[in-house]
TORKOL-4160 file (C-alpha; in steps of 0.2 Angstrom, whole numbers, padded with zeros to 4 digits, m for minus):
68
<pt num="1" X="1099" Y="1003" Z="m0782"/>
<pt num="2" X="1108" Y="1006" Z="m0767"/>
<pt num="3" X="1098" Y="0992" Z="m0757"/>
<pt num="4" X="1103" Y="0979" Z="m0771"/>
<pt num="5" X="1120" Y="0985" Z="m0770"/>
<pt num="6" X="1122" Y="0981" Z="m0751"/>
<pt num="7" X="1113" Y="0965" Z="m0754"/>
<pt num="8" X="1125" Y="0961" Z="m0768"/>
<pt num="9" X="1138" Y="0963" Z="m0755"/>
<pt num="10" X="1134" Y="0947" Z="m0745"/>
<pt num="11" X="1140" Y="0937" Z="m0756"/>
<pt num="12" X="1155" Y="0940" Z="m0759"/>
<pt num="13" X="1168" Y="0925" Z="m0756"/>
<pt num="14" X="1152" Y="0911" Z="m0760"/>
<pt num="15" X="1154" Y="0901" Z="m0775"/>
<pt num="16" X="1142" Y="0900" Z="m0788"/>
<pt num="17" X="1137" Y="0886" Z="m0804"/>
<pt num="18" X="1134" Y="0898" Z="m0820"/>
<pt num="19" X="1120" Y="0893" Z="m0827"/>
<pt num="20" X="1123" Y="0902" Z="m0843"/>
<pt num="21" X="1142" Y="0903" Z="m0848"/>
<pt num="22" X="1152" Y="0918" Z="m0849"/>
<pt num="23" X="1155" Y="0924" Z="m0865"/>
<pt num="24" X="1164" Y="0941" Z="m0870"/>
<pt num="25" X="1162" Y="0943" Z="m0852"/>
<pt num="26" X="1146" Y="0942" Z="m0845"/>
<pt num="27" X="1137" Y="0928" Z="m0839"/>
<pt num="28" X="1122" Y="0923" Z="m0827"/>
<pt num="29" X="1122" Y="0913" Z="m0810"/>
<pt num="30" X="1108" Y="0908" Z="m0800"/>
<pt num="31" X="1108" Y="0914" Z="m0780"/>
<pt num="32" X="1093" Y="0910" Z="m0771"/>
<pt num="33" X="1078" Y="0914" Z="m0780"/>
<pt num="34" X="1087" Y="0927" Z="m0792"/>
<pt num="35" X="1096" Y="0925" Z="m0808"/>
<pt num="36" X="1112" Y="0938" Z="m0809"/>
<pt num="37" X="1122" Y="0944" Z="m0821"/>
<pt num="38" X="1140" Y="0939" Z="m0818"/>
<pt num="39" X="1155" Y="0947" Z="m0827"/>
<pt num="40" X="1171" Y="0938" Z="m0828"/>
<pt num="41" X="1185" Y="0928" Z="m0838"/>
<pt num="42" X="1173" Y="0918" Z="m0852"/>
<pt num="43" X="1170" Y="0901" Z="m0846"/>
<pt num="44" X="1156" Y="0887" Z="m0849"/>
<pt num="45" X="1138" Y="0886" Z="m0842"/>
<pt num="46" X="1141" Y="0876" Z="m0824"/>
<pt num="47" X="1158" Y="0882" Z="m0819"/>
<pt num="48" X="1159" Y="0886" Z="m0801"/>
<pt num="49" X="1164" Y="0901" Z="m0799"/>
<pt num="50" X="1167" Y="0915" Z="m0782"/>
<pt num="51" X="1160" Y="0929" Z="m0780"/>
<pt num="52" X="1177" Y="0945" Z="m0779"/>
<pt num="53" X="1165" Y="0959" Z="m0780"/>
<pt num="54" X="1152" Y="0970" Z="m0787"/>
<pt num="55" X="1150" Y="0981" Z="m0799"/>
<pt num="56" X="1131" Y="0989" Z="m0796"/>
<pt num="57" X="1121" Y="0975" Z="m0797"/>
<pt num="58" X="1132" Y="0965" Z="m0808"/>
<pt num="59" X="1142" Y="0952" Z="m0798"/>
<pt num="60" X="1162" Y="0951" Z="m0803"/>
<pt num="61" X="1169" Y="0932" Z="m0805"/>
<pt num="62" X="1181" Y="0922" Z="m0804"/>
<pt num="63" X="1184" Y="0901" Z="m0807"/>
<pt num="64" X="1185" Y="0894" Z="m0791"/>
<pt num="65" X="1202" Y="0888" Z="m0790"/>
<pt num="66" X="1207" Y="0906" Z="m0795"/>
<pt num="67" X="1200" Y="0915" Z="m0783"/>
<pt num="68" X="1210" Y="0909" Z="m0769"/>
């Protein structure tokens, strides 16, 4: 997993539309042609959220106003 790790890395600072919303934590957003789990602050399905890091393979959140 370390190659999707560093791939994960990239996008860290883009915003994101969830496309499913973040409930106790986890959610999904859709980057290129992949779907990733996201966790985060719950919020509903087509928030735009930033990207502040990663966790594995699992994208960290936050709302985009926030996460300046």
């Amino acid at each position: 997993m370390p190659n999707l790790t560093r791939r994960a890395q990239q996008y860290i600072g883009r915003t994101f539309n969830l496309i499913e919303p973040i409930v106790n934590g986890t959610g999904k957003i859709h980057v290129d042609d992949s779907t990733w789990r996201v966790k985060g602050p719950d919020l509903p399905a087509g928030t735009h959220v930033r990207v502040t890091g990663v966790d594995g393979v699992v994208f960290i959140v936050a709302p985009e106003e926030a996460a300046h």
